[in-house]
C-alpha positions as CSV (number, residue, x, y, z in Angstrom):
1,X,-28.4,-66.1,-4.0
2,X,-32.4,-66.1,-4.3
3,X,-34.3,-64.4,-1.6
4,X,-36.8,-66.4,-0.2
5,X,-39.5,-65.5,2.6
6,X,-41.3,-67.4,5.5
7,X,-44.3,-66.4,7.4
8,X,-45.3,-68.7,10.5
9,X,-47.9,-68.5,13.0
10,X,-47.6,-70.2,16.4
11,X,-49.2,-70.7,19.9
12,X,-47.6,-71.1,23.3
13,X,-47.2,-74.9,24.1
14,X,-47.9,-74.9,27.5
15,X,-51.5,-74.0,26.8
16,X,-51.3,-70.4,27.9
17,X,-53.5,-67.6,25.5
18,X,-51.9,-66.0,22.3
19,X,-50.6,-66.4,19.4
20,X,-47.3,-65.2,17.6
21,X,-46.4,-64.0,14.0
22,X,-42.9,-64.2,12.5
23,X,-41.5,-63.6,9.4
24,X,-38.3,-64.4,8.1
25,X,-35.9,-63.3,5.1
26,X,-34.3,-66.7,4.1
27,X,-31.1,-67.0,1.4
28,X,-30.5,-70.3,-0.4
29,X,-29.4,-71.5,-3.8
30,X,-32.4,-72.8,-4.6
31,X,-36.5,-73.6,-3.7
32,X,-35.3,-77.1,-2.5
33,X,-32.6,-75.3,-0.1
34,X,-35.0,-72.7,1.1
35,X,-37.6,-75.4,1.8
36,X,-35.1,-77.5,4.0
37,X,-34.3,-74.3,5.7
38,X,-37.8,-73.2,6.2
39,X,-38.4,-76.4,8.2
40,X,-36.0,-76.2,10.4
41,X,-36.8,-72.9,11.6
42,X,-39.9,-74.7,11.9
43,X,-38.6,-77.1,13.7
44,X,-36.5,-74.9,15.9
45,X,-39.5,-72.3,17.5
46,X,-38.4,-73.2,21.7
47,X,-41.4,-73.4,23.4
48,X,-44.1,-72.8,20.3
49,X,-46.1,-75.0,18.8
50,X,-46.0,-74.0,15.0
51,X,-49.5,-73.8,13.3
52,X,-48.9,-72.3,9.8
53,X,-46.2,-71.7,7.7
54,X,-45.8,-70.1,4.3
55,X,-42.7,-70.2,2.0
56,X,-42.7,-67.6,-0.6
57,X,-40.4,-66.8,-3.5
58,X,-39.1,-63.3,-4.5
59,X,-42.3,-63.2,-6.4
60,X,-44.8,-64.2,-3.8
61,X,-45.4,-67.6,-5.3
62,X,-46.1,-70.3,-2.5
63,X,-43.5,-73.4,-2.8
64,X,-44.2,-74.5,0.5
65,X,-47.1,-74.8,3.9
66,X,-48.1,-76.2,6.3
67,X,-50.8,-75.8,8.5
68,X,-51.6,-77.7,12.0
69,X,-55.3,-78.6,11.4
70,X,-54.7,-80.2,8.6
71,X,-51.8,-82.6,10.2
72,X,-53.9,-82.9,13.6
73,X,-56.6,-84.0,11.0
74,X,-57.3,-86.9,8.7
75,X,-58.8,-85.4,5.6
76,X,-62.5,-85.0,4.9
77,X,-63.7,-87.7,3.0
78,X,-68.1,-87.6,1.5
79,X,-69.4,-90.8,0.0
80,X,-70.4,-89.8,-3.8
81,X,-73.9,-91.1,-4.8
């Protein structure tokens, strides 16, 4: 089974100062499976507000991110002349 690996950063969400790093060695049969898994670790941080993540394959290739800015955010849009 493929090794896959997740990086996330996250910040209390009660406001208090700090933020947290955590890594995590994920197994699944495929990048589809590690991606559903990666997201529910995501999902599952008690009391963290998740504001990166970065899925990596066994080769260091990012499959999947997400960052908090740019969901908070609606993308940056300049008129063209």
């Amino acid at each position: 089974m493929p090794a896959y690996h997740l990086r996330r950063t996250l910040e209390h969400a009660d406001g208090r100062c700090g933020l947290a790093f955590a890594s995590d060695r994920l197994e699944a049969d495929d990048a589809e499976a590690a991606i559903r898994r990666a997201r529910d670790l995501c999902r599952a941080a008690a009391n963290m507000l998740l504001t990166g993540a970065v899925l990596t394959d066994s080769l260091g290739r990012i499959l999947w991110s997400f960052t908090l800015a740019l969901a908070r955010e609606p993308l940056c849009v300049r008129p063209t002349s």
